[in-house]
N, C-alpha and C positions, 0 to 999 in steps of 0.2 A: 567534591560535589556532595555537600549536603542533603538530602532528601530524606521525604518521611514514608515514601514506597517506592515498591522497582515496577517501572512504568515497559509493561512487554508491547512488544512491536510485532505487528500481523507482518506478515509474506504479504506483497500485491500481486492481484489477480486479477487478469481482463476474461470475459467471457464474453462472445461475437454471436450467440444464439440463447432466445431463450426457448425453453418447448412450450410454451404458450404460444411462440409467433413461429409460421411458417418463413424460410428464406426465399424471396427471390433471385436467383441471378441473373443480372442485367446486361444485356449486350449491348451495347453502341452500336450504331452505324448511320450514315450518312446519304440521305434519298436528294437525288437533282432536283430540282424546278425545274420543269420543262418553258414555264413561262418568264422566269427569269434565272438564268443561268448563275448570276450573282448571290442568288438565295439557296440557302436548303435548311431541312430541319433538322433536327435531331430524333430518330424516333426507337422503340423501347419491344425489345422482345422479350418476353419472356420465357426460363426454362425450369420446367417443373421438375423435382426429380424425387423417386422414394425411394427407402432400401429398407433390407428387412432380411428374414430368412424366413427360410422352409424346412418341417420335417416330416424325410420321408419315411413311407414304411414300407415296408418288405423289398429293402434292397440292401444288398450286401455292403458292409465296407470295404472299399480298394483302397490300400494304402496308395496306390498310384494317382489317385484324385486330390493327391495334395499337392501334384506337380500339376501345374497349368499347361503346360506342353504337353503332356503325356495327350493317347488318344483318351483315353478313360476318362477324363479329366473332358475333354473334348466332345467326346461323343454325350455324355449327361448333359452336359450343360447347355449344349444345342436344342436337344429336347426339351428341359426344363422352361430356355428361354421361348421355344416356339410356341408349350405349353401354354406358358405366363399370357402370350399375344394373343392365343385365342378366349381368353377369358375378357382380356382390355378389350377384343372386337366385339364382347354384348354387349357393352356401353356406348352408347351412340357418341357420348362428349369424350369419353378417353378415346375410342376407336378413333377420331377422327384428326387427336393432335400426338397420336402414338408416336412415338422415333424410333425406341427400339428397348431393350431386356438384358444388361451382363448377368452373368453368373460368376462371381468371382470368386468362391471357394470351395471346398466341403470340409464338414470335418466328422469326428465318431457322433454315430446317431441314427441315422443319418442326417448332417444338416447341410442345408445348400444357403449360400449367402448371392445376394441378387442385389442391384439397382434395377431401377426402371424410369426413362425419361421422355416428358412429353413437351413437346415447342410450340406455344403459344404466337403466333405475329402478331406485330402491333397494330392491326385493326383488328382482331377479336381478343382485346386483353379483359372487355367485360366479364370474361369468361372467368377469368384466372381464381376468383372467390371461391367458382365451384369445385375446384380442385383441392379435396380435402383428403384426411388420412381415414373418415369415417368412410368415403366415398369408394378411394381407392383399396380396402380394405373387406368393405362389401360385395363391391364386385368380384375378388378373387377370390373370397369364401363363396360365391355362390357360383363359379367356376369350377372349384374344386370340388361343389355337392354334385352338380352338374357331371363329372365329368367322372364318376363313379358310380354313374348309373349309367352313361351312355359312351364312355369312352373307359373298355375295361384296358385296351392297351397304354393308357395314357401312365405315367408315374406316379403311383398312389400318394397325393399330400396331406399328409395330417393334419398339420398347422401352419399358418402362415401369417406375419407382421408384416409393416409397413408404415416407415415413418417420413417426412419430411426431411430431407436431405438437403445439405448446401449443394449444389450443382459443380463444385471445384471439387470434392471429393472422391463425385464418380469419374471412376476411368478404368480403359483397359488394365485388365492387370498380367497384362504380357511391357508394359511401357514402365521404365522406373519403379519394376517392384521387385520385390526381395521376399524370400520363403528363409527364415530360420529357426530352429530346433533348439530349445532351451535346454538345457543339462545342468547338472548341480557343478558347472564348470564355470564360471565367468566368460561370458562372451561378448565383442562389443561391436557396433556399426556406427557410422557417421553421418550429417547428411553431405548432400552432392557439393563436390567443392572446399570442405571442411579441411582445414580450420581457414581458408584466405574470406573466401565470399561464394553464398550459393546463387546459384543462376535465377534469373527472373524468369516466373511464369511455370516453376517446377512443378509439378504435379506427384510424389512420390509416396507408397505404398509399402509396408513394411508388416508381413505379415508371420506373428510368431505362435509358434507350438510349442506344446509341452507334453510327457505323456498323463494319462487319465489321473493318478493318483497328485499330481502336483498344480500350481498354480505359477506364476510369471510376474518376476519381479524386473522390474527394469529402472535402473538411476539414470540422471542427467547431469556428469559430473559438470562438465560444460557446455552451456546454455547460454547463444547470444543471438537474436533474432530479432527482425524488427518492432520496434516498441507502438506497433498498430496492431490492432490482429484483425483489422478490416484488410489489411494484405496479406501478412505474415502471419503464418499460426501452425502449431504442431496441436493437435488432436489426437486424443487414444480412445481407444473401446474396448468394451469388455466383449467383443465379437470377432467375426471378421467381415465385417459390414458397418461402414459409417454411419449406425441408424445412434437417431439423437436417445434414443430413451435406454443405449446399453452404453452412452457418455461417461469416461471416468473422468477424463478433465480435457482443458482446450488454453493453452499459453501461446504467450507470442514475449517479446519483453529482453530481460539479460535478466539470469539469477547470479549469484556471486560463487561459489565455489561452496560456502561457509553453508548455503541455504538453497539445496541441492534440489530439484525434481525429480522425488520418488514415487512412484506406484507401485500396485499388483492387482492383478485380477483376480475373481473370485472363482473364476477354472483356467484350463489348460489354452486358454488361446486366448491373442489378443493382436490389435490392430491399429497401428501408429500410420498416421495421415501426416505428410505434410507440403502445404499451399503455399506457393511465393509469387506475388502478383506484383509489387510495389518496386519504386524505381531505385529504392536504397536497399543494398543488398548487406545484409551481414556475415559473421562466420559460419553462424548455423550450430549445431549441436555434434555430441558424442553423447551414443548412451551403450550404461551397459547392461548386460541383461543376464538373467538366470534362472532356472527351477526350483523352485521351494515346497516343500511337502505342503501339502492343502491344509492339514490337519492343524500344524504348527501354527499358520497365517490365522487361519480362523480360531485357535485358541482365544478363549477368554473368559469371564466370567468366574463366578463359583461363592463359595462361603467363605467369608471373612472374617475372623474373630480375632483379629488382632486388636491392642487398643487405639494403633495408628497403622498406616500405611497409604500406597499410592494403587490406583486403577488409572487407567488408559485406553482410549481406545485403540483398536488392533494396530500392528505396526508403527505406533506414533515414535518418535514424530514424521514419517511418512505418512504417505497419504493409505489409511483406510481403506480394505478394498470392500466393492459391489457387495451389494447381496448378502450381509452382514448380521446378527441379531446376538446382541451378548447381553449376561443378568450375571449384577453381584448381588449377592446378600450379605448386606455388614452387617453382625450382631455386636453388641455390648455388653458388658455386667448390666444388671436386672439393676433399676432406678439410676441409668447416666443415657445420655443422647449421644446421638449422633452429629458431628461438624463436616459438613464437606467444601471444599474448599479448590474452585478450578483455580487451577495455576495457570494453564490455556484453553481456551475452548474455544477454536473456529472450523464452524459445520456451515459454511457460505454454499449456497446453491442459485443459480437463476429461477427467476419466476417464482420464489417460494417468500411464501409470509410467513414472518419469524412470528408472529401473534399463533399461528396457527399450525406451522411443523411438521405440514405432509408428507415430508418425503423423509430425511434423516434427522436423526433428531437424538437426543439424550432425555430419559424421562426419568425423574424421581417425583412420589407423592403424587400423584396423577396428572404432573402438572410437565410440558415436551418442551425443550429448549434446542434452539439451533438458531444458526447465523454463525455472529463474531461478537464476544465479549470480553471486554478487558478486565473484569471481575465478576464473580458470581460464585457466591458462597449459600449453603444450605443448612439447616438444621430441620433433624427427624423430630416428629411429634410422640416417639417411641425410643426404646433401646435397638433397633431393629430398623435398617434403611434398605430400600430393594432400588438398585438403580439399573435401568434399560439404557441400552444402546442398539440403535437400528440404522442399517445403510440399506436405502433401495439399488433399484440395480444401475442408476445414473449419477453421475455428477461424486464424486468423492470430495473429501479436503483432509485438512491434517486433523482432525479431530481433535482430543481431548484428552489432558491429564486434569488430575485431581487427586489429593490429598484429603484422606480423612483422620478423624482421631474422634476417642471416647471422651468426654466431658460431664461434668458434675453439674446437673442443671437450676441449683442453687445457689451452683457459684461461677458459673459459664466461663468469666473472666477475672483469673484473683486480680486485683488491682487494677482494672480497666476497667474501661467503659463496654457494657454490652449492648449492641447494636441487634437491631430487630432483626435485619440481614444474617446473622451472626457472626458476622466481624467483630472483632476486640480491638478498641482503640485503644490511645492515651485519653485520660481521664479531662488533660487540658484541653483536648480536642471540642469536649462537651460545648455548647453554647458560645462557638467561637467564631459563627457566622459562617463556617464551613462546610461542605455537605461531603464529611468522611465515611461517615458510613457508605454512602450510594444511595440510601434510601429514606435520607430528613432524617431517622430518628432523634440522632446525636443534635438534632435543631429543633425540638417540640420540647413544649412544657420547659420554654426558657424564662427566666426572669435576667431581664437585659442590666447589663451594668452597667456603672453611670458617665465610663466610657464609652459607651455603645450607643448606637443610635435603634429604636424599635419601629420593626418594618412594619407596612400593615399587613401583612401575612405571619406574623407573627416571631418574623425572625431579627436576630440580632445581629446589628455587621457597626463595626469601626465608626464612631464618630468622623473622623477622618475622612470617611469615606463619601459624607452627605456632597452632593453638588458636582463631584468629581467625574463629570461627563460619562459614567460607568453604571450598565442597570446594575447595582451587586445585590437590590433586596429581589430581583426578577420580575415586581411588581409593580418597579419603575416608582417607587412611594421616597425612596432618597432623593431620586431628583425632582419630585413636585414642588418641592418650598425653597426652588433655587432663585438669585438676584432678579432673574432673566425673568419678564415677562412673556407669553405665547406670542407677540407681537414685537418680540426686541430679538436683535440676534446678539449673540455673545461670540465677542472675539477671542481668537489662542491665547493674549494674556487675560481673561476673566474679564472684561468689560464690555457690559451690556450696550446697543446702539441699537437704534431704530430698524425694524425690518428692511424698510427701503434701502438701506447703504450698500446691502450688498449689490454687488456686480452693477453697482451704478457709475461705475468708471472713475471714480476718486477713491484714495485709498484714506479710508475714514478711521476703522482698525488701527490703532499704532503698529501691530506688528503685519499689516495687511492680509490679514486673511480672511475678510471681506470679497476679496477681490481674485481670490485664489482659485478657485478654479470656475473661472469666468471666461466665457472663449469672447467673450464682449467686452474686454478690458485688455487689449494687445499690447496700450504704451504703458499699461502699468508693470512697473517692477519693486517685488515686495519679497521678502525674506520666505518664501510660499512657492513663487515664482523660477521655474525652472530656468536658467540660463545658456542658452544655446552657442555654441562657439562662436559663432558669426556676430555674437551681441545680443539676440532677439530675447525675448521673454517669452513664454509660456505658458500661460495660469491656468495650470491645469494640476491638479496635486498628483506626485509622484510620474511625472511624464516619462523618466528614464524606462526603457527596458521596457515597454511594455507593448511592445509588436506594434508600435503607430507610430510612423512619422509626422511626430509635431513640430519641429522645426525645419526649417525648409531648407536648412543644407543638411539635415538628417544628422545631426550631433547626437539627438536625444537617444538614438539607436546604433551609436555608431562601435561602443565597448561593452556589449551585452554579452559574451562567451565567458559566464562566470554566472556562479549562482545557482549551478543542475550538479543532479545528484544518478550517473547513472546506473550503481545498484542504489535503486528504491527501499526506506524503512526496511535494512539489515542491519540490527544492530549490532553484530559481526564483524561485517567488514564494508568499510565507504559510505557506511550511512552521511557521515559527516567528514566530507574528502578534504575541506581548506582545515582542518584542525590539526596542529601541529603540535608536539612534543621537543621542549626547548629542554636540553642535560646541559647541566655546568658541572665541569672538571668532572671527579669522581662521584659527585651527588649524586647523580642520577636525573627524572624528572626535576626539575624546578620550577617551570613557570611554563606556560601554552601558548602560542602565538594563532594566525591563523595564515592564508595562503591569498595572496595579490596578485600576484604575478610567477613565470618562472621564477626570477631571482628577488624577488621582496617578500617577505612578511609581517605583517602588524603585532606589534606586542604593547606592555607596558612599559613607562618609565622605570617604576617603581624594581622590575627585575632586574636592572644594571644601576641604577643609581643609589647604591647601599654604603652602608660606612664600610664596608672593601672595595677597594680599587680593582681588583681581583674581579666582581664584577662586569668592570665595563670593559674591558680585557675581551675584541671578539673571537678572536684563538682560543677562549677555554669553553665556548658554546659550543653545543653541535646541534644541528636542529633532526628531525624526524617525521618525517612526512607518511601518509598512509598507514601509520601504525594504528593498532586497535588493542594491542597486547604487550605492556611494558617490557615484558620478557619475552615475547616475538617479534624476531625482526624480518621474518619472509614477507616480502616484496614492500617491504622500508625506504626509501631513499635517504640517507644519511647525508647532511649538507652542514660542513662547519660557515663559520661566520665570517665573512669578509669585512665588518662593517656595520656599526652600531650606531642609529642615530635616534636621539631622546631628544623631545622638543624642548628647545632654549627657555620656556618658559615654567618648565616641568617644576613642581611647590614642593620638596618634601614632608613638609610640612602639613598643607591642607591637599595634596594628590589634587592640584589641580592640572592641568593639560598633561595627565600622564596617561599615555602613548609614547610610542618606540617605534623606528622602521630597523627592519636586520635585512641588508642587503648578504646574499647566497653567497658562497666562493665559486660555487656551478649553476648553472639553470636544474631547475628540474625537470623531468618528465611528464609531462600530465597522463595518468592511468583513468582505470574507472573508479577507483581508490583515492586519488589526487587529483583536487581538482581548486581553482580560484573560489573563493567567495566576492559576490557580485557589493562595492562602494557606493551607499546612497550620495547623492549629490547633495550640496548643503539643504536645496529647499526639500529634500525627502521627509515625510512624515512618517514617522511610527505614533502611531495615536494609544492614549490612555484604554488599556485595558483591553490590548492586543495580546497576545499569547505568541512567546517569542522562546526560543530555544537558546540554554546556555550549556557550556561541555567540556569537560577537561580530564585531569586523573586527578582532581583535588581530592580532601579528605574528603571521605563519607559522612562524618559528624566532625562537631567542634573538637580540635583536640585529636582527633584521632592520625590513622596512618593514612598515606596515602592511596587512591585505589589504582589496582595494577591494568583493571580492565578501562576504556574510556567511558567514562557517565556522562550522562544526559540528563537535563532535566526544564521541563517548562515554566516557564517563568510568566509573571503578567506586567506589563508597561504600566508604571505608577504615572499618575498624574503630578505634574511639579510640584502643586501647590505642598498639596501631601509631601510628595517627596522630601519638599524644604521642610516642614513641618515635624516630621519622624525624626528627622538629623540636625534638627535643630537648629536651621540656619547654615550647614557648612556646606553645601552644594551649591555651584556655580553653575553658569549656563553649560560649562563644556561637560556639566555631569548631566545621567540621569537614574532614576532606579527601577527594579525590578527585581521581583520578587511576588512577595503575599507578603502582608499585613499578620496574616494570622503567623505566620511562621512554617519552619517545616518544609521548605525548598528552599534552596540557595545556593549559589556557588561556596567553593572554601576555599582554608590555605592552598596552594597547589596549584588552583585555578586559573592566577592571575595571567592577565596578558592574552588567554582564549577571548574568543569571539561569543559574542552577543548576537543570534540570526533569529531575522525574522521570513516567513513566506509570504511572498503579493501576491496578489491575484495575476501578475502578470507569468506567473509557475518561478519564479528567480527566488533565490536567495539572499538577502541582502543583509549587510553587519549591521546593529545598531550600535552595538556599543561595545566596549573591552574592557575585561572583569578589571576591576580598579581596587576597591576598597569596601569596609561594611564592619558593623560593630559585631564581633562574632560569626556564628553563622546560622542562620535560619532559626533567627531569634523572633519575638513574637515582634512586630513593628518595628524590627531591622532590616528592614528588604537591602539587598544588595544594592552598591553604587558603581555603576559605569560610565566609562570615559565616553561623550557622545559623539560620536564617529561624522557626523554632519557638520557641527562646530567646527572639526577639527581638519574637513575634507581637502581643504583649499591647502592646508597644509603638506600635508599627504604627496597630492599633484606636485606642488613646487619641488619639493624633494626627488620625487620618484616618478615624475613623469604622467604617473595612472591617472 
């Protein structure tokens, strides 16, 4: 795998709350018609709920108040909550839809942790707006003013919050909950059910201590839950109160083993929720958990006088705890700057605008960054950089590494290009119609060459590239002076036709795509036209797999279990589950195939059809499925080869129809690691200047060695015309390319025989093509050539059934 950078891959993360929006939880139910028995409606109640805490003063701490059975424990909380009611009954609108007050913990302080829930019916839901946290919050501070001047026996409160609660959170906590004691010992719990499947409707509570001096580290070695978190979702706080604004984070999903859910809190307690509503039950989790000195966690910051080195935010790459503030000062020798440089940086929060950074954030030069950035690099205007890190008391993430070093700002980049950003490119980079930098420099103040075509924005992109159905100048200024009048359509081979032809029921188009996705053109069938097992046509582009039945015996939908990925962007492990590792004899790697089926996989010709015989030999293949680590084989399936077939037509010559099917000597197992990639049908479109993913262990550069780890790299769908153009004529239909023009991505040796994926809008994954051939690699205007997987489908089938 060729490339000219290493492209990092974010964790996915669902969040089901933001604190801008209050949750409702909706109840169902079903009311008769008395006038007709036949009818009823659906109608909608509402349940309000807050939580928060309290702190008391002038009461002793009872270690016994951390046992919920105890009387101690019993006897407070009775008070507190009858307490709480009488302050809800000076409000006429809470007084009136009150239900009732838990007290569900204490801890040193004194603190007391509380829900509170109020039940709206659905004929007074106009109400529900006025149920706010300003509302609910007022009234018990003027409870508590109240009730220290007139009630001296009452519980003296100091302070008291109250936030918006999802209504699944609050519950007894005498019912599926758990009380444990962190120690600097490894300890671990499960959820209910773990590892087969957790129960539907669970409601469970897990509330953890530590003592005063330490804080609470808890991992998730495994994590498999349902991939909705409108049902399924585990929730932690830095409390012991599900209140949204002491939130360290909220998952639902499967993480892989490799890319683990870690936290800690920023004191001694903390409180794991977890809701299962939904009818798909999964394994659920293991976490473990432990005591960590407070000191240590929050270490950070300080004076930096090296002339390189790394900062991080706390714990990385776990997740950062609460409540957070760290400062480094990087100095330099006196006349060089500063370079900094995130290697990762994601500070994702709900509700927050990265323009503006209210809540966590990283700040150098006055200027606060947070979200998700796949680059961002800095330079000081001084020898001398002060960089800030702040975590408020909600919402954590993995925060942020970063790389600095000293630099000569004369010479910023000996023999590169220096970028405004202060990134250092390659010098060819300059004026190449590419945006390396991140930020245009490397594309101003260009004088275009006579290769090149000049944007009216001022940039410069490939001759090549004018007309090629692609914005590449952004200004849409390449394609204004194309054949095509505003009133002609252009058809998929480049010929211009009257607007009217389309979808006018004749196929006008030679290759008909006119008529392609016409739901007004049934009897036509055109090379566009999807084909339904029963005979029928389709015109509709890409109909397979896309959750609609378009054909009326349901063909179109009928081999869709192929194409999901269920660890999500890991580059780890199963990012890319159909990618296979083909070893010949004692070689090692040799060529990549991908996954079809249990027992088939797609490769190329050109791996078995070589001047040794020794190749086409399927006894000296073995194949490897699920690997991510040349040199690890835990949870590998190893399948030698029963059965080599290269299609009859295969060119050694010009690599025309080269494709290979390798029938398995066993099935394989599908994991969350292994899995099919989804066959476009012939009439599937991949369109020019789609962004399509290529992957293997090929070389890193030309010439070089092979890589041990599996590469990735994004690729763009060349337009034919181009594409013949570049290659000068040797590309037939059953090829296509992809790559860049400008150079600098590409498959390599090693590659060959992997799959070409792209992603539809229907969530599948689908091949387009399989690494074939290319003059080098990731040469300037040598994009890669691949075998086109649609040309070649009908093949495919006959052979193997798929």
């Amino acid at each position: 795998m060729s490339i000219n950078c290493l492209c990092s891959t974010g964790t996915f993360y669902q969040f089901i709350k933001s604190p801008a929006l209050f949750i409702l939880f909706i109840l169902y139910f079903t009311v008769k018609d008395d006038k007709d028995p036949t009818l009823s409606s659906q109608r909608q109640a509402s349940v309000q709920v807050f939580s928060g805490h309290m702190k008391l003063t002038d009461q002793p701490y009872d270690q016994k108040l951390e046992d919920t059975s105890s009387p101690q424990f019993t006897d407070m909380a009775r008070v507190l909550e009858a307490q709480l009611k009488s302050y809800y009954d000076e409000d006429e609108l809470l007084q009136k839809y009150y239900t009732k007050t838990v007290v569900t913990a204490f801890s040193e302080g004194v603190i007391a942790y509380y829900w509170s829930q109020f039940d709206i019916p659905p004929d007074n839901l106009e109400v529900v707006p006025e149920f706010s946290e300003e509302r609910v919050l007022e009234v018990l501070e003027a409870g508590i003013q109240k009730a220290r001047s007139l009630q001296p026996t009452a519980i003296n409160i100091h302070e008291i919050t109250a936030s918006f609660t999802d209504p699944r959170m609050a519950r007894n906590p005498r019912e599926c909950f758990f009380t444990l004691e962190a120690s600097e010992d490894q300890q671990s719990f499960t959820s209910p059910g773990f590892p087969d499947a957790y129960p539907a409707k669970s409601r469970c509570q897990w509330q953890i201590r530590a003592s005063e001096e330490n804080v609470i580290s808890v991992d998730f070695p495994l994590f498999h839950i349902e991939d909705d978190c409108t049902d399924d979702f585990v929730s932690i706080y830095d409390s012991l109160s599900p209140d949204d604004s002491q939130t360290i984070t909220e998952k639902c999903g499967q993480r892989p083993p490799t890319n683990p859910l870690e936290v800690v809190s920023s004191g001694n307690i903390m409180l794991i929720n977890f809701i299962t509503d939904g009818d798909i039950q999964k394994p659920g989790f293991k976490a473990v958990y432990k005591a960590l000195p407070k000191a240590s966690v929050q270490r950070c910051g300080g004076v930096l006088t090296d002339s390189k080195g790394v900062i991080a935010s706390p714990q990385h790459p776990s997740f950062y705890p609460p409540a957070t503030d760290c400062k480094w000062t990087i100095k330099v020798p006196s006349g060089q700057k500063v370079r900094l440089k995130f290697t990762m940086f994601r500070m994702k929060e709900p509700g927050v605008d990265v323009r503006v950074c209210h809540k966590d954030y990283v700040q150098a030069m006055d200027v606060k960054y947070c979200g998700e950035m796949s680059s961002l690099s800095l330079t000081s205007s001084t020898n001398e950089l002060e960089v800030l890190f702040h975590s408020d008391e909600s919402f954590t993430d993995k925060g942020f590494s970063a790389e600095y070093s000293a630099y000569d700002p004369n010479n910023p980049c000996p023999n590169e290009f220096a970028c405004l950003s202060g990134l250092c490119i390659s010098k060819e980079l300059k004026c190449d119609g590419w945006n390396d930098c991140g930020d245009m420099s490397d594309e101003i103040k260009c004088s275009c060459d006579k290769d090149q075509f000049s944007c009216a924005n001022g940039l410069c992109k490939p001759k090549l590239w004018i007309c090629d159905r692609v914005n590449d100048c952004g200004d849409g200024s390449d394609e204004k002076a194309c054949s095509c009048e505003n009133n002609e359509w252009r058809c998929g081979n480049g010929m211009c036709m009257p607007q009217d032809v389309v979808c006018n029921g004749r196929q006008d188009c030679e290759d008909g795509s006119d008529e392609a996705s016409c739901k007004t053109s049934p009897g036509i069938c055109s090379e566009f036209s999807f084909k339904c097992d029963n005979g029928e046509c389709v015109n509709k582009v890409n109909a397979e797999c896309d959750r609609i039945d378009d054909c009326s015996d349901k063909s179109d939908e009928a081999h869709c279990d192929c194409g999901t990925r269920p660890y999500k962007l890991n580059p780890e492990l199963g990012e890319w589950p159909w990618q296979v590792s083909l070893h010949f004899l004692t070689s090692g790697h040799v060529c990549g195939a991908s996954i079809l089926s249990p027992k088939w996989l797609l490769s190329a010709s050109h791996c078995f059809i070589t001047n040794s015989q020794e190749n086409r030999i399927p006894s000296n293949w073995q194949s490897y499925s699920g690997m991510q680590d040349q040199y690890k084989h835990d949870d590998v399936q190893r399948r030698s080869i029963r059965r080599i077939i290269t299609h009859p037509d295969y060119n050694q010559m010009t690599f025309d129809y080269d494709i290979a099917l390798l029938e398995l000597s066993e099935p394989l197992e599908f994991t969350n690691s292994i899995q099919p990639i989804c066959l476009p049908s012939s009439s599937h479109v991949f369109t020019a200047g789609m962004s399509c993913w290529v992957t293997g262990w090929g070389a890193m550069r030309e010439g070089g060695r092979a890589a041990q780890l599996l590469q990735k790299a994004s690729v763009k769908i060349i337009n034919d015309s181009v594409c013949n153009t570049v290659t000068e004529g040797q590309v037939t239909s059953r090829m296509m390319c992809s790559g860049f023009l400008s150079g600098g991505v590409d498959a390599c040796q090693g590659d060959s025989g992997g799959p070409l994926t792209c992603f539809e809008e229907s969530g599948k994954w689908f091949q387009a093509g399989i690494v074939s051939w290319g003059e080098g690699c990731a040469r300037r205007n040598k994009p890669g050539v691949y075998s086109r997987v649609t040309k070649l489908r009908d093949w495919i089938k006959k052979e193997t059934g798929i």
